[in-house]
C-alpha positions as CSV (number, residue, x, y, z in Angstrom):
1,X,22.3,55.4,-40.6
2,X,22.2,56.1,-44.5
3,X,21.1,58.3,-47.0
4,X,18.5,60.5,-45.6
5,X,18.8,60.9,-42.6
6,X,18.7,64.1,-41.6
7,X,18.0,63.8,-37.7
8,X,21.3,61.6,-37.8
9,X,22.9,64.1,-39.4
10,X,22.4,67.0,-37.1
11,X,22.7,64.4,-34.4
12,X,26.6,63.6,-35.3
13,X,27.1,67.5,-36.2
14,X,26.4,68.0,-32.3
15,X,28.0,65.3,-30.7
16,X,31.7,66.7,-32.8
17,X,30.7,70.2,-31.6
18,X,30.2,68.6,-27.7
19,X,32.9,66.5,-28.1
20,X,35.1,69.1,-29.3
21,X,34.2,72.5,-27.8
22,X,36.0,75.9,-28.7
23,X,36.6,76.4,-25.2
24,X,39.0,73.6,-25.0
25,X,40.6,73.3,-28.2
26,X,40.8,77.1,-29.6
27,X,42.4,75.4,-32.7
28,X,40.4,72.6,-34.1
29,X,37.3,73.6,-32.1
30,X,35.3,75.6,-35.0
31,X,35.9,72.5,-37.4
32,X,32.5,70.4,-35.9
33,X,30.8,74.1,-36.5
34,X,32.2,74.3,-40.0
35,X,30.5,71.0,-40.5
36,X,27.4,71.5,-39.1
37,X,27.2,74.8,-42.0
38,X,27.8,72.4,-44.2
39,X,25.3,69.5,-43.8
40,X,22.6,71.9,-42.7
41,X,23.1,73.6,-46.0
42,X,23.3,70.5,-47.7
43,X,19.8,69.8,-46.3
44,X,18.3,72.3,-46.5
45,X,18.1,74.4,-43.1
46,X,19.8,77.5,-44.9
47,X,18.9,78.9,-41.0
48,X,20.7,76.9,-39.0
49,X,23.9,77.1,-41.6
50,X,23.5,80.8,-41.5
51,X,23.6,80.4,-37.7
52,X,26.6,78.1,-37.7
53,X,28.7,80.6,-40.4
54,X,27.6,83.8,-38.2
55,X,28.9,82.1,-35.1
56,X,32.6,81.0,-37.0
57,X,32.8,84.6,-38.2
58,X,32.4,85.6,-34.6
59,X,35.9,84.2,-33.8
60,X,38.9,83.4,-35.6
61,X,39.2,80.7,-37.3
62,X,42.4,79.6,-39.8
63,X,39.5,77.5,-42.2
64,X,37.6,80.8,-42.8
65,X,39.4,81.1,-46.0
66,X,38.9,77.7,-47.1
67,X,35.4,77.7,-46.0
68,X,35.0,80.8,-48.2
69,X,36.2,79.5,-51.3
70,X,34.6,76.4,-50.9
71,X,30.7,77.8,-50.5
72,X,28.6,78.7,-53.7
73,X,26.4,81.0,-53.0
């Protein structure tokens, strides 16, 4: 995989969201969402971020914060 790769990309952002579901770790489970916000922003898909932040507002999460002051908008 390298630079450009954006089906990779989403690929790996799902695995870490399967591989560490909300349902089974309440604590570190929105992290994998967090990330797929990120590199779908990153590459473009403002949608599926959007998606990905509406769903991490839907529950709480300790990194909210973080990810707030980390985002320019």
């Amino acid at each position: 995989m390298g630079l450009g790769n954006k089906a990779a990309a989403f690929t790996f952002s799902q695995r870490a969201m399967a591989a560490m579901p909300i349902e089974r770790d309440a604590f570190d489970g929105p992290a994998p969402i967090e990330i797929l916000a990120r590199v779908a922003a990153q590459l473009g898909e403002p949608d599926r971020a959007i998606a990905a932040l509406q769903e991490l507002l839907s529950i709480p999460y300790e990194g909210m914060t973080r990810l707030v002051i980390g985002w320019k908008v």
